[in-house]
VOPAGU-2260 file (C-alpha; in pm, 1 decimal, decimal comma):
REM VOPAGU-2260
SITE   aa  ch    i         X         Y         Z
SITE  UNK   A    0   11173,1   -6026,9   13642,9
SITE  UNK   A    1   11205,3   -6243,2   13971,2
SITE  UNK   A    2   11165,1   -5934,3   14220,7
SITE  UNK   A    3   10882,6   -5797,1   13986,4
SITE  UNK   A    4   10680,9   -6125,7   13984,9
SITE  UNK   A    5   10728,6   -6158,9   14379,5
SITE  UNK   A    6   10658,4   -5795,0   14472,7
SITE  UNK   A    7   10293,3   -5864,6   14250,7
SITE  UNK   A    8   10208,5   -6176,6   14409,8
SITE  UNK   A    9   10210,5   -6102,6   14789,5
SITE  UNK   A   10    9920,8   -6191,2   14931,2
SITE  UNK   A   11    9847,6   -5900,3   15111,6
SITE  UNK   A   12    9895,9   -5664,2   14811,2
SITE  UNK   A   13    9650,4   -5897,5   14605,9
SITE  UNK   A   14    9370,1   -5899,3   14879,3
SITE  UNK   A   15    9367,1   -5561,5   14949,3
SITE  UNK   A   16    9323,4   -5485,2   14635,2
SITE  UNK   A   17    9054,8   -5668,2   14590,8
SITE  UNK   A   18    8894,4   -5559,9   14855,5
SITE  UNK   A   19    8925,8   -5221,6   14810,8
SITE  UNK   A   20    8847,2   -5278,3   14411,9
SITE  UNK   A   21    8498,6   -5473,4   14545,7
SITE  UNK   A   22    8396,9   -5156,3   14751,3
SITE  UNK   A   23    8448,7   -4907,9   14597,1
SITE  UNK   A   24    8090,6   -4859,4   14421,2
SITE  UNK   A   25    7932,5   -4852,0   14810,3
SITE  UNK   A   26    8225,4   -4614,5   14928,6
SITE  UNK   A   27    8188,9   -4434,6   14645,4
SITE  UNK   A   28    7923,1   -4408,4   14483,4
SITE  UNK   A   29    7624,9   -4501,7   14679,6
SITE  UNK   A   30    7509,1   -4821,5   14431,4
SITE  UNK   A   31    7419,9   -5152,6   14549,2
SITE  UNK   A   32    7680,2   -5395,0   14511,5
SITE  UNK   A   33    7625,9   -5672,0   14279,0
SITE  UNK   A   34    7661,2   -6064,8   14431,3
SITE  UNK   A   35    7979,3   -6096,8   14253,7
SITE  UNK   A   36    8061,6   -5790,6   14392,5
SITE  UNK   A   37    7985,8   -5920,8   14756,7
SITE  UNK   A   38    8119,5   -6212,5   14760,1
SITE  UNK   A   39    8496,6   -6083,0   14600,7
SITE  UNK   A   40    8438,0   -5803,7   14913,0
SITE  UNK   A   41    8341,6   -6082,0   15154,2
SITE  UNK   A   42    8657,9   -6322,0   15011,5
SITE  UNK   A   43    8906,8   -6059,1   15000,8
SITE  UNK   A   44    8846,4   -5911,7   15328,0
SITE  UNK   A   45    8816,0   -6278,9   15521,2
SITE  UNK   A   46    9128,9   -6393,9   15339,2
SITE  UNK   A   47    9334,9   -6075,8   15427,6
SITE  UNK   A   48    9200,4   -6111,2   15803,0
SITE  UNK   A   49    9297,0   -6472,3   15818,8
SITE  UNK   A   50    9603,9   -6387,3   15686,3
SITE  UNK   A   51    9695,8   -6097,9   15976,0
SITE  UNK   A   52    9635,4   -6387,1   16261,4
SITE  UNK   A   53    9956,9   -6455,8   16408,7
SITE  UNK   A   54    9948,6   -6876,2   16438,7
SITE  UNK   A   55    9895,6   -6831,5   16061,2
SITE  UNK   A   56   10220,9   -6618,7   16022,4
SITE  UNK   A   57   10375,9   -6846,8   16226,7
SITE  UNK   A   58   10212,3   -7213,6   16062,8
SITE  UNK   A   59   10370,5   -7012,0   15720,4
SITE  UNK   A   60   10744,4   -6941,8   15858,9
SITE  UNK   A   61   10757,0   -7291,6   16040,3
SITE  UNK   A   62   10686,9   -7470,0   15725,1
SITE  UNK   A   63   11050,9   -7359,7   15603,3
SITE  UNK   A   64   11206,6   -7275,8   15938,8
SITE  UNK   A   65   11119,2   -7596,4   16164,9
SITE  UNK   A   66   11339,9   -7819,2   15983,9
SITE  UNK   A   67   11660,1   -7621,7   16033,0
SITE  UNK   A   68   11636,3   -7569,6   16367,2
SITE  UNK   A   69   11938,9   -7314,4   16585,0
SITE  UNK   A   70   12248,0   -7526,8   16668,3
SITE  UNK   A   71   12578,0   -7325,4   16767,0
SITE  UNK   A   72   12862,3   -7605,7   16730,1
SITE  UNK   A   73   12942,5   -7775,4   16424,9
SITE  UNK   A   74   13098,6   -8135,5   16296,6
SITE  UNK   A   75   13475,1   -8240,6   16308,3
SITE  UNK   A   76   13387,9   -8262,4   15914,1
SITE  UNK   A   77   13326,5   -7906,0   15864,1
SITE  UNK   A   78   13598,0   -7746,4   15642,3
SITE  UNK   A   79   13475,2   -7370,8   15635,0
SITE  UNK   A   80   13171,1   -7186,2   15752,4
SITE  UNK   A   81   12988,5   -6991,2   15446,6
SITE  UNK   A   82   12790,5   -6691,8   15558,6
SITE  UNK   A   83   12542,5   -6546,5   15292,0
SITE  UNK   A   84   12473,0   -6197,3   15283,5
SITE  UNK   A   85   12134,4   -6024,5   15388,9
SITE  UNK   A   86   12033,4   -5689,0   15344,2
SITE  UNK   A   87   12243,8   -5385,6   15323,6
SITE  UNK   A   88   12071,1   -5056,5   15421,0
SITE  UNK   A   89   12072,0   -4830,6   15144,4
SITE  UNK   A   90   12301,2   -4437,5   15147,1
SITE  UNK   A   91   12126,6   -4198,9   15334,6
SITE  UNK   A   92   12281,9   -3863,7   15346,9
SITE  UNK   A   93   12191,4   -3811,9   15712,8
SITE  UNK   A   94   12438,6   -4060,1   15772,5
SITE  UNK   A   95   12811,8   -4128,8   15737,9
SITE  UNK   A   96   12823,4   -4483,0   15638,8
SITE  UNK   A   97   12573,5   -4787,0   15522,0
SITE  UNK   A   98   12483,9   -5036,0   15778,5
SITE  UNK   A   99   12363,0   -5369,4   15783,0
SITE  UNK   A  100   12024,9   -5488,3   15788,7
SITE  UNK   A  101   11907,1   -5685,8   16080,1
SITE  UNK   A  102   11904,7   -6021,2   15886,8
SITE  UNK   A  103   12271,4   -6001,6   15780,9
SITE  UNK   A  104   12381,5   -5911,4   16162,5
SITE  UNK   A  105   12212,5   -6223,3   16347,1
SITE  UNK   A  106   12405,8   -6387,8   16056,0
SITE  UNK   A  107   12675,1   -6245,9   16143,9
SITE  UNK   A  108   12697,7   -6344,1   16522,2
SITE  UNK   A  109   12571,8   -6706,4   16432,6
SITE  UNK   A  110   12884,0   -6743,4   16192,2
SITE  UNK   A  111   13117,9   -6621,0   16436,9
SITE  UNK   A  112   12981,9   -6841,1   16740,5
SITE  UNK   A  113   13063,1   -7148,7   16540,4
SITE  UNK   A  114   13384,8   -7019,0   16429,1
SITE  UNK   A  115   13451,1   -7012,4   16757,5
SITE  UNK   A  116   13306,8   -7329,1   16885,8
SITE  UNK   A  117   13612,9   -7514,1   16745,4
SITE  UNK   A  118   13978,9   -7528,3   16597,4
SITE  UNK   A  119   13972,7   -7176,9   16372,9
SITE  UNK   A  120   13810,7   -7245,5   15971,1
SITE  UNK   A  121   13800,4   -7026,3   15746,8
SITE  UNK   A  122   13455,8   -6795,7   15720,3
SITE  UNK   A  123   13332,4   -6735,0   15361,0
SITE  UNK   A  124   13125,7   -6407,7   15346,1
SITE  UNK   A  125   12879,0   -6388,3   15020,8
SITE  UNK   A  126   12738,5   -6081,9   14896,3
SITE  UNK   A  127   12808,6   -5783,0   14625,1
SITE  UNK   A  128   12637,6   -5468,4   14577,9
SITE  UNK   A  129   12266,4   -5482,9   14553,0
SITE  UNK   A  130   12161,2   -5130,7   14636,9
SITE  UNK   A  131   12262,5   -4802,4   14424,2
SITE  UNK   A  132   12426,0   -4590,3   14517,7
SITE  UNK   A  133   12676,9   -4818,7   14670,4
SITE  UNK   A  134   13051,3   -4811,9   14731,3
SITE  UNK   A  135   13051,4   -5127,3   14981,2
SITE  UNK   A  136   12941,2   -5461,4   14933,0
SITE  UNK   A  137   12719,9   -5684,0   15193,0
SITE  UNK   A  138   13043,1   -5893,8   15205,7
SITE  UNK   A  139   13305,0   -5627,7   15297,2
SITE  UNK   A  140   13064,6   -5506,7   15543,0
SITE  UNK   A  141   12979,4   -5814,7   15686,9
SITE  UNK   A  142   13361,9   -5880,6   15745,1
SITE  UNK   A  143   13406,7   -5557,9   15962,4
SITE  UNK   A  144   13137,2   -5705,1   16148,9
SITE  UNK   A  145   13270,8   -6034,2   16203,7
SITE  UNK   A  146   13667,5   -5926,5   16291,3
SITE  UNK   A  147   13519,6   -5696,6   16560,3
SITE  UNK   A  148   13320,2   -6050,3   16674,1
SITE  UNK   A  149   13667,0   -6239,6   16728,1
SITE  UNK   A  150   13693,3   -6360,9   16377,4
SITE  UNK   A  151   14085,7   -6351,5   16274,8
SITE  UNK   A  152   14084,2   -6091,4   15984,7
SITE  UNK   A  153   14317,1   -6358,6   15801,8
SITE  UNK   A  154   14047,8   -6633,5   15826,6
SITE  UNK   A  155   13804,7   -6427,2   15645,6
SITE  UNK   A  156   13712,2   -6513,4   15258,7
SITE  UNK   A  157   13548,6   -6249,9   15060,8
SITE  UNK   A  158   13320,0   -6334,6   14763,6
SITE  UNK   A  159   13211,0   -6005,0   14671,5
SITE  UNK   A  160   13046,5   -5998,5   14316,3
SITE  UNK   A  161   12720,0   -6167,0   14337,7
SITE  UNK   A  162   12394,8   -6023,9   14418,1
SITE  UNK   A  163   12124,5   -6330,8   14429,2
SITE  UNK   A  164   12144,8   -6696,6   14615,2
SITE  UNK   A  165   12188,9   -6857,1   14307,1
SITE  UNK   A  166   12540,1   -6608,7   14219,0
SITE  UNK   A  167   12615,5   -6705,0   14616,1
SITE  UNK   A  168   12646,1   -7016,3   14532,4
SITE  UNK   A  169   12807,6   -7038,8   14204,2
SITE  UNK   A  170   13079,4   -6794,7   14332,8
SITE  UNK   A  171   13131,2   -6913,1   14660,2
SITE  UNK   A  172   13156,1   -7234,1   14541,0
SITE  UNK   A  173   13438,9   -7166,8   14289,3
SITE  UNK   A  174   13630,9   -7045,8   14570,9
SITE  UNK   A  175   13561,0   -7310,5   14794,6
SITE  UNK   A  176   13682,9   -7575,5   14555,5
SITE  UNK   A  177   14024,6   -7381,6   14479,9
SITE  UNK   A  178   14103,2   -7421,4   14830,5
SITE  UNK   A  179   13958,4   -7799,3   14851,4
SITE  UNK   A  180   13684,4   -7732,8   15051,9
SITE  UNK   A  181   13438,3   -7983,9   15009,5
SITE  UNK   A  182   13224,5   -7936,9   15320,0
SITE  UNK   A  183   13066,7   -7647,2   15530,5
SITE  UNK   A  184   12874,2   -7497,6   15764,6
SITE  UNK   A  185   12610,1   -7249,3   15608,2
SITE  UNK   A  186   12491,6   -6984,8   15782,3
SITE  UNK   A  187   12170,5   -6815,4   15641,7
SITE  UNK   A  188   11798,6   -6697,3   15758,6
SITE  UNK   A  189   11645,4   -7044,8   15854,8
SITE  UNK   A  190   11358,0   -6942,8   15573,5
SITE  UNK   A  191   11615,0   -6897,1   15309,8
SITE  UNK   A  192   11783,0   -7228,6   15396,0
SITE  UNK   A  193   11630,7   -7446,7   15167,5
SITE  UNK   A  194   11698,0   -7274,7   14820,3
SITE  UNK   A  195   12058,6   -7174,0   14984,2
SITE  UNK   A  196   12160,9   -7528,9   15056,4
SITE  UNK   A  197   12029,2   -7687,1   14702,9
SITE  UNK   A  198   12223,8   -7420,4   14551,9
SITE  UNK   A  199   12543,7   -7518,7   14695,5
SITE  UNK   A  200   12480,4   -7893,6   14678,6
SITE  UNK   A  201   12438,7   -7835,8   14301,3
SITE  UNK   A  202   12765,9   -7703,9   14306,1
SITE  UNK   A  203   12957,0   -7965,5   14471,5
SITE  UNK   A  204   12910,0   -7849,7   14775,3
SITE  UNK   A  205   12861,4   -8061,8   15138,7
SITE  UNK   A  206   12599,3   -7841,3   15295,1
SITE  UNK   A  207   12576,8   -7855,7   15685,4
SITE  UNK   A  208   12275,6   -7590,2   15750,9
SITE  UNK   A  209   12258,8   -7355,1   16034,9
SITE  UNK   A  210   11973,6   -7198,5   16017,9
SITE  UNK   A  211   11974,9   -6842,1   16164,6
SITE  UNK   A  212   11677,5   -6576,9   16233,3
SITE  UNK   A  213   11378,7   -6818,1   16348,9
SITE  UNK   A  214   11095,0   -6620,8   16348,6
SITE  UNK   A  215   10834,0   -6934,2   16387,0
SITE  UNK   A  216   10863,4   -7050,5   16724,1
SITE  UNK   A  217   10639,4   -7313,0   16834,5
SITE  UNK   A  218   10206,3   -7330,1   16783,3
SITE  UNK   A  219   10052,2   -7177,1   17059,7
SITE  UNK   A  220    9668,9   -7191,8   17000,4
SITE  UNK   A  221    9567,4   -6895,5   17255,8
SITE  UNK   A  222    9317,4   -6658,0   17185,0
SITE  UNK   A  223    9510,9   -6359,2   17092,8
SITE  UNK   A  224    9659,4   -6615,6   16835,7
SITE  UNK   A  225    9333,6   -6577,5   16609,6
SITE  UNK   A  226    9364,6   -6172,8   16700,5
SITE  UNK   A  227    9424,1   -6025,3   16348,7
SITE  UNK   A  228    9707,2   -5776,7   16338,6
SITE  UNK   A  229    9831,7   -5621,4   16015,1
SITE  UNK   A  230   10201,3   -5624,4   16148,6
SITE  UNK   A  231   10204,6   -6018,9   16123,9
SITE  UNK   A  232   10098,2   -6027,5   15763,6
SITE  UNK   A  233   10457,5   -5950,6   15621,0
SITE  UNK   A  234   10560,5   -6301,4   15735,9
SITE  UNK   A  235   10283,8   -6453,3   15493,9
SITE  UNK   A  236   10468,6   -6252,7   15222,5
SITE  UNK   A  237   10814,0   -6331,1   15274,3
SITE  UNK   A  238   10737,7   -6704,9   15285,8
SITE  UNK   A  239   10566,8   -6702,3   14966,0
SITE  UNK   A  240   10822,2   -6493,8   14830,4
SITE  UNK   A  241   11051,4   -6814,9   14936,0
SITE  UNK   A  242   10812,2   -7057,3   14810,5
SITE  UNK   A  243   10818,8   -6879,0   14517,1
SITE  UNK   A  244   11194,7   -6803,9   14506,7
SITE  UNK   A  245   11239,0   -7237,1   14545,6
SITE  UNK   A  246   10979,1   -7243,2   14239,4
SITE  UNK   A  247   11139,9   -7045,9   14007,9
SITE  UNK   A  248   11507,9   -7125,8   14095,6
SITE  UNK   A  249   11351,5   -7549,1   13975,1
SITE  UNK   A  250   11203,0   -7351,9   13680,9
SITE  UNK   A  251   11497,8   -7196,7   13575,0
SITE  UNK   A  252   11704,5   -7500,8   13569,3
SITE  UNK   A  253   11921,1   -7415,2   13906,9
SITE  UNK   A  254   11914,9   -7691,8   14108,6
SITE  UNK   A  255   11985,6   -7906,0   13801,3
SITE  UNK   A  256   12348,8   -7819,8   13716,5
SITE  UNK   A  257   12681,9   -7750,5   13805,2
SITE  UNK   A  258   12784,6   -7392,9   13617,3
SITE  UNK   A  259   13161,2   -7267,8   13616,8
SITE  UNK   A  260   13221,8   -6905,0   13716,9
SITE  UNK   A  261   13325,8   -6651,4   13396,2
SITE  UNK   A  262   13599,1   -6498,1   13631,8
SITE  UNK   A  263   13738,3   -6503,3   13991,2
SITE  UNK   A  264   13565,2   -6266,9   14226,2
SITE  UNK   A  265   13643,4   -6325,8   14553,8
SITE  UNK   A  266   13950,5   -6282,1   14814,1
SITE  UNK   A  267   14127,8   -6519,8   15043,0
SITE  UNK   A  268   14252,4   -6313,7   15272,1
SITE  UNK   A  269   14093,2   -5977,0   15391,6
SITE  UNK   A  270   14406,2   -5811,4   15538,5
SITE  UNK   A  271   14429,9   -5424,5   15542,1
């Protein structure tokens, strides 16, 4: 229900369908529009423009991003480093084996530069299967990834069964307090920080973000700022998708309770 009420409400999927609702009877069919007609076509059509201008794209990421900005080190205090899991790319047939999405490898290389920035924690992984077909999760993948990055195989934690922020949280966190670990590092898309870290501080959980994967950068008011280009749009989506995501987590009572996990699902100690 989540997925289907963010994939409706992207703003660029709502405005060009107005837009192309609002012209169709001039395309079409030769009529004169009707004022209500107009000014939907004139709305839509502004909106969508404003929408494609890059210092908007970037006004929209910043208002998540620019409070978590990219630090490499972390605290005396930090007991683990928790790495959430991105996106997985789905089976194709053309090739041997999945791979991971961009998102979950700049995760990836964050994690293991503050793993390496001080005495050796261990590094949580978080992430099941959320793409069928599937025989491998984000997690398992994500710990190939960080062993051939200098991560010590036997430092790895796998939590491997959950498939949203929310099951993140609530698993990781049951492994995290089996092991007494009351304070970490997390590691997640600098957008994404801000439902990831209530999550976990519902839990129990000592949250030091590290924000990864800042798209924002700083306002630069040039004048191929205000140039629309459609490419730049798909920021405006994924942060309402976030805004959204922070909305409906509060809705559904989330950041409101501790929960206790029906079963273990994770594993301490990826050797093979």
């Amino acid at each position: 229900m989540y997925e289907l009420v963010t994939q409706l409400a992207r703003p660029s999927v709502i405005l060009l369908i107005a837009t192309i609702v609002s012209a169709i009877p001039l395309v079409f069919f030769a009529k004169p529009c009707s004022r209500r007609q107009r000014v939907l076509f004139r709305c839509s059509f502004g909106l969508l423009l404003v929408l494609c201008m890059p210092v908007v794209a970037t006004l929209c990421l910043g208002s998540l991003e620019w409070r978590y900005p990219l630090v490499t080190s972390r605290p005396n205090e930090c007991q683990a480093i928790v790495c959430l899991g991105g996106y997985l790319k789905p089976v194709d047939p053309a090739f041997e084996r999945q791979e991971l999405g961009g998102d979950s490898i700049i995760r990836c290389l964050l994690a293991a530069e503050l793993y390496r920035s001080g005495p050796a924690v261990p590094v949580l992984v978080c992430g099941g299967i959320v793409e069928y077909p599937s025989e491998t999760t984000i997690a398992d993948a994500m710990s190939e990834l960080l062993v051939g990055l200098g991560v010590d195989r036997e430092d790895i934690w796998i939590e491997n069964r959950s498939t949203s922020t929310h099951e993140n949280a609530l698993f990781g966190a049951e492994l995290l307090r089996s092991q007494g670990v009351q304070t970490v590092a997390l590691v997640t898309d600098a957008l994404h920080m801000t439902r990831a870290r209530r999550c976990f501080e519902v839990q129990g959980i000592e949250v030091i973000p590290r924000g990864a994967r800042h798209r924002a950068g700083s306002v630069v008011f040039k004048p191929d700022a205000f140039i629309p280009a459609l490419t730049r749009i798909g920021a405006v989506d994924e942060t309402l998708h976030e805004y959204l995501g922070i909305v409906w987590y509060w809705m559904g009572g989330y950041f409101d309770q501790q929960e206790a996990a029906d079963e273990p699902s994770f594993v301490l100690a990826n050797r093979r």
